[in-house]
N, C-alpha and C positions, 0 to 999 in steps of 0.2 A: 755769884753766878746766877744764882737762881732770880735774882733782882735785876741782872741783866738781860736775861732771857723773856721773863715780862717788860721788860723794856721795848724789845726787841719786833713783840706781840704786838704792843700798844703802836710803835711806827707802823707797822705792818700793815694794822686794822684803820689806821688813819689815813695811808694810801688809798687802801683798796676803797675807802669810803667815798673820798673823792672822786676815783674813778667811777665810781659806779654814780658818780651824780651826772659828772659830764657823757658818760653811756647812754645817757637820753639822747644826745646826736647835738647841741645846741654849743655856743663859745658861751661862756659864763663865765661871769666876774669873779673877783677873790672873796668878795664881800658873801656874794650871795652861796660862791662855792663852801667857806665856811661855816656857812648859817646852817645850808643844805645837811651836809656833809657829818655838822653838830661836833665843830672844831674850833677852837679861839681859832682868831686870826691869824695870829702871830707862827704860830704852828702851821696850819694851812699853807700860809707862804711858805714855809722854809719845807715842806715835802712839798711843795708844788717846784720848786727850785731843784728837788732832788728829783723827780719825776720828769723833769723837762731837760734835764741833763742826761735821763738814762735813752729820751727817743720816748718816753711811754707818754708825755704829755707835750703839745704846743702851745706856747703861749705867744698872742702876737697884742699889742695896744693894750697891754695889762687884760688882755681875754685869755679863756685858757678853753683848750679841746685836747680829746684824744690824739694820739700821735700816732707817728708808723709803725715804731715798735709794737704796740699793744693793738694793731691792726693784724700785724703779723703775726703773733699770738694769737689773737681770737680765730683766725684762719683753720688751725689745728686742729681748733676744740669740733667736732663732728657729734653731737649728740641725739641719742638714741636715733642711729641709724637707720634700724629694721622701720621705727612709725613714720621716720620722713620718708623712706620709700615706698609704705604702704598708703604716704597719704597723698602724696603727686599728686596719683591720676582724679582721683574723688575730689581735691582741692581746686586743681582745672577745671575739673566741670560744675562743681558750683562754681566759680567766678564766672565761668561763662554764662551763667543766666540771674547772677546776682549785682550784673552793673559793678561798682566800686567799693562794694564793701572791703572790709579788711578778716582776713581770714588766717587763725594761728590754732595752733597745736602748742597744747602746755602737758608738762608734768611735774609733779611735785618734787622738793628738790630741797633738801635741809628745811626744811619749814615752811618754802616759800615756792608759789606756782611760780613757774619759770616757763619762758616760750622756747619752744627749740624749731619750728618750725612755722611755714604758712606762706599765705598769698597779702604782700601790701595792698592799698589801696589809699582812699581821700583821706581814712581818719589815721595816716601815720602824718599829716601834715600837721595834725594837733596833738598824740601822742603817739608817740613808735612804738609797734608792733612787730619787730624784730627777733629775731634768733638772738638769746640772752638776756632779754627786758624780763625781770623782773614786775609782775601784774600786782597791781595794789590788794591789799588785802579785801575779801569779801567779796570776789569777781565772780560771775558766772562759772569761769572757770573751775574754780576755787570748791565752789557748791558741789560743779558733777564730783571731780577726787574726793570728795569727803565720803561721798554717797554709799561706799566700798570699804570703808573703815569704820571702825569704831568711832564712839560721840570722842569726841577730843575738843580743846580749849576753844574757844571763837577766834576769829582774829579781831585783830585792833578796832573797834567803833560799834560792835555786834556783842548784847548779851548774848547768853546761853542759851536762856529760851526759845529767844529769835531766830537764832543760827541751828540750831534744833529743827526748828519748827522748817527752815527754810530746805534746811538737807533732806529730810523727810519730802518734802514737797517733790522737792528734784528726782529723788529716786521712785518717786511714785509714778513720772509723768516722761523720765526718760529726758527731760529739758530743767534746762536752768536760765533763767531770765534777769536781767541788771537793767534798769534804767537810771544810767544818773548816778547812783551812788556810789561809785569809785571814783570816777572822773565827769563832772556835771554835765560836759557835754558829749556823753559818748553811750551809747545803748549796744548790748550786748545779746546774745542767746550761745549757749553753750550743751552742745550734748557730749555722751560719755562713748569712749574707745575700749572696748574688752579685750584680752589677752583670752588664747583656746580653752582655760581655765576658770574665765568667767568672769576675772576681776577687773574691775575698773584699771587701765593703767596710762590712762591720758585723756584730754579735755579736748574737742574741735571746737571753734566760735567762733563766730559772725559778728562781726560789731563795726555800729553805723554812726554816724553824724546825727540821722534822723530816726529818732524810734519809733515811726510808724511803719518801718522796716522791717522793725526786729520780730512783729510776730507769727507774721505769715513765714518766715523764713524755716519758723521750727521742724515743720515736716521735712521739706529738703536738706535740713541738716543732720537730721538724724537719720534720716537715707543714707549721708557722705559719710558719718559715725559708723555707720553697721557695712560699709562698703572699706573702710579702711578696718576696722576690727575682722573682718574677711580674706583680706590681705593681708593681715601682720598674723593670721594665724595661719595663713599658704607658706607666706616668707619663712615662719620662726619652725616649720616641718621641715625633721630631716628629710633629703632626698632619698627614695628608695636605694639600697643597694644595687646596681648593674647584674641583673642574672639570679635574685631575691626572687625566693615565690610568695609572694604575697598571699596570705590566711585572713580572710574573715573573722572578726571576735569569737565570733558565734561556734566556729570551727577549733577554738583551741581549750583543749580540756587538760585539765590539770593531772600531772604520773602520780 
């Protein structure tokens, strides 16, 4: 039993591995989906066979994409709700004076900065910024959430030192800056989202095509950071009670 239940695991994690290759939005081949993916071939096909039978995958000309099923599922998924409504209105109005850039909302997520929210723009034509994309390791992003926790491991490509030295940076300046090194041709700046508490608990970012973009941008966005941190601590307040009298701190002394 217990040798089939890790069996069970292992089909599982070779689906979802898959999908998550073609989640980038693009029809991709067997070849390259197994490479991605970090699957024999042989295998690949035969879950891509199971996957395109259940609706969760299409495959047309030996190309494979996501399907309706797994369209229809990711519909459900609604995350963290309270910062997508707090980040609307501050999200619209930086695009309205930021031209095309691409603007998302991440939070950290099993190990992994994850988008749940934002405004598209030119640079989802090179890589998606989307609700569910997964953000390569060592993002802008990535920087502010750290900024709020403890030293923890680097990620992938980044000693210790470096990754250290870069978190410190971040939390000293309020801004986190990428050129390049996630994706070569994509420049980023990311500030930090505070809960009424104080803590970091999400990333805003701007990220351009051109990086002569990214730096003037930081002031405005850390304006759009402290206007949605604003809001998601309006939102996350309970309502007063109906007919509640309301006491001053100052006013309540201890029996």
């Amino acid at each position: 039993m217990a040798r089939s239940g890790a069996e069970g695991r292992g089909v599982l994690e070779g689906a979802f591995a898959l999908m998550e290759v073609l989640a980038h939005g693009e029809e991709v081949g067997l070849t390259r989906l197994a490479a991605d993916a970090e699957l024999p071939k042989a295998t690949a096909h035969r879950l891509l066979g199971q996957l395109v039978a259940l609706g969760a995958v299409q495959s047309r000309s030996g190309r494979y994409r996501l399907g309706p099923r797994t369209f229809r599922l990711g519909q459900a998924w609604h995350p963290a709700r309270l910062l997508r409504a707090a980040s609307a209105r501050p999200l619209r109005e930086l695009a309205a004076t930021s031209g095309r850039l691409s603007l998302s909302l991440s939070v950290p997520e099993a190990g992994h900065t994850i988008i749940v929210g934002g405004l598209r723009g030119e640079v989802d034509e090179v890589f998606p910024l989307h609700s569910g994309i997964v953000l390569p390791p060592g993002s802008a992003a990535e920087l502010i959430l750290a900024t709020s926790g403890p030293s923890a491991e680097p990620p992938e490509g980044w000693t210790k030192p470096t990754w250290t030295r870069e978190v410190t940076r971040a939390r000293e300046r309020g801004l986190a800056f990428e050129y390049g090194q996630c994706v070569s041709t994509l420049s980023c700046v990311a500030a930090p989202v505070f809960s009424a508490s104080g803590r970091v608990v999400a990333a805003v970012a701007a990220t351009a095509l051109d990086g002569r973009q990214i730096a003037p941008l930081g002031e405005a966005l850390g304006r759009a950071a402290a206007m949605i941190s604003a809001n998601l601590t309006r939102l996350h307040s309970p309502a007063p009670t109906p007919g509640a009298q309301v006491r001053h701190p100052a006013m309540a002394r201890p029996h």
